[in-house]
C-alpha angles and dihedrals in degrees: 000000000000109000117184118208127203140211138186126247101203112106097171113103091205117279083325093113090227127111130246136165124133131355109242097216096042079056096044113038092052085046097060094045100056085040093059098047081062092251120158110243138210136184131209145171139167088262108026122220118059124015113208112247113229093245097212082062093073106051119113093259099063091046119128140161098277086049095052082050089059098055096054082046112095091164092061100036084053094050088046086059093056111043117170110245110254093240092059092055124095114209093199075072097067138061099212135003123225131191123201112200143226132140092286095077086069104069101027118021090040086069102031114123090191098053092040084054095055098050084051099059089046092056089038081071103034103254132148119271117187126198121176126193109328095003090091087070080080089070096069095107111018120121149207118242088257088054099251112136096269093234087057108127092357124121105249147169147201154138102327134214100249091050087045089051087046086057089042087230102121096104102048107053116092084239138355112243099222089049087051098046099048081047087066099045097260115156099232128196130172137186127217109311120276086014126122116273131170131182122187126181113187099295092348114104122192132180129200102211137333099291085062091057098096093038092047081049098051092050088053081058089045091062105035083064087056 
């Protein structure tokens, strides 16, 4: 099984002044699951290299055990600085597709045609697509083959608003992810806030928040056995 992952290359929180990007766990924790389940991983990202870091991800309260791992891991640290660049890569390559969050996705990867192309051709046949916390926000503008908003009618989650007011962050993304979702005609659930919360819609995976990025990834496993 080959998964590609990808990651956002936006590091501006608005005109906040603050920086964003990935969140390290929502990255990590995926990672190590598909890893050791002996699946071939590769990283994107718009701009390939480096991906920013959303530096509030790192601090010592957001630290867990996949992120310890990261840390004593010099091979992966070396394939997350050099990303390929999402127009080089070939989906017809890769078995599953798989988004970590943090704020970024919602400026870049939300718009990019590149990127939208590439989710629609993995739901064209029929293969998993993961998106944990914000990274549903990716899903803004992707369609069906018919033209209806792909998450039209699925069973979806996401960030939600109370979490983005909690963060006191609702007035400076571009758009809320819960609001986005409902608006095109997404069926959106959520559980308590920072707990763990998975949706999954036949071959579509969706994760609330960062503690639902290693459940949202072992139901991508779930149904890549099926």
């Amino acid at each position: 099984m080959h998964i590609l992952m990808v990651l956002t290359s936006h590091d501006t929180l608005g005109t906040t002044g603050l920086k964003t990007g990935f969140w390290l766990e929502e990255f990590a924790a995926p990672y190590y699951i598909f890893q050791d389940k002996q699946f071939q991983i590769s990283l994107a990202s718009p701009k390939g290299g480096q991906p920013p870091l959303d530096p509030k991800s790192d601090e010592p309260d957001f630290q867990t055990a996949a992120t310890a791992r990261f840390r004593q891991d010099a091979k992966v640290q070396k394939q997350l600085a050099n990303t390929l660049r999402l127009d080089e890569v070939n989906p017809a390559d890769y078995d599953a597709l798989f988004y970590p969050g943090g704020h970024g996705p919602l400026w870049d990867l939300a718009e990019d045609k590149t990127s939208i192309n590439l989710i629609e051709n993995f739901i064209k046949h029929g293969k998993p697509a993961g998106f944990v916390c914000h990274a549903p926000a990716v899903l803004r503008h992707v369609k069906t083959p018919t033209g209806e908003p792909f998450v039209k009618g699925k069973r979806v989650t996401g960030f939600s608003n109370s979490e983005e007011e909690a963060v006191q962050l609702t007035k400076i993304v571009p758009f809320l992810v819960e609001d986005m979702l409902k608006e095109n005609g997404g069926r959106y659930a959520k559980g308590p806030d920072w707990s763990s919360y998975v949706e999954v819609d036949t071959c579509l995976v969706t994760g609330q928040n960062p503690a639902s990025s290693e459940a949202a990834a072992l139901r991508m496993l779930a149904i890549l056995k099926n």
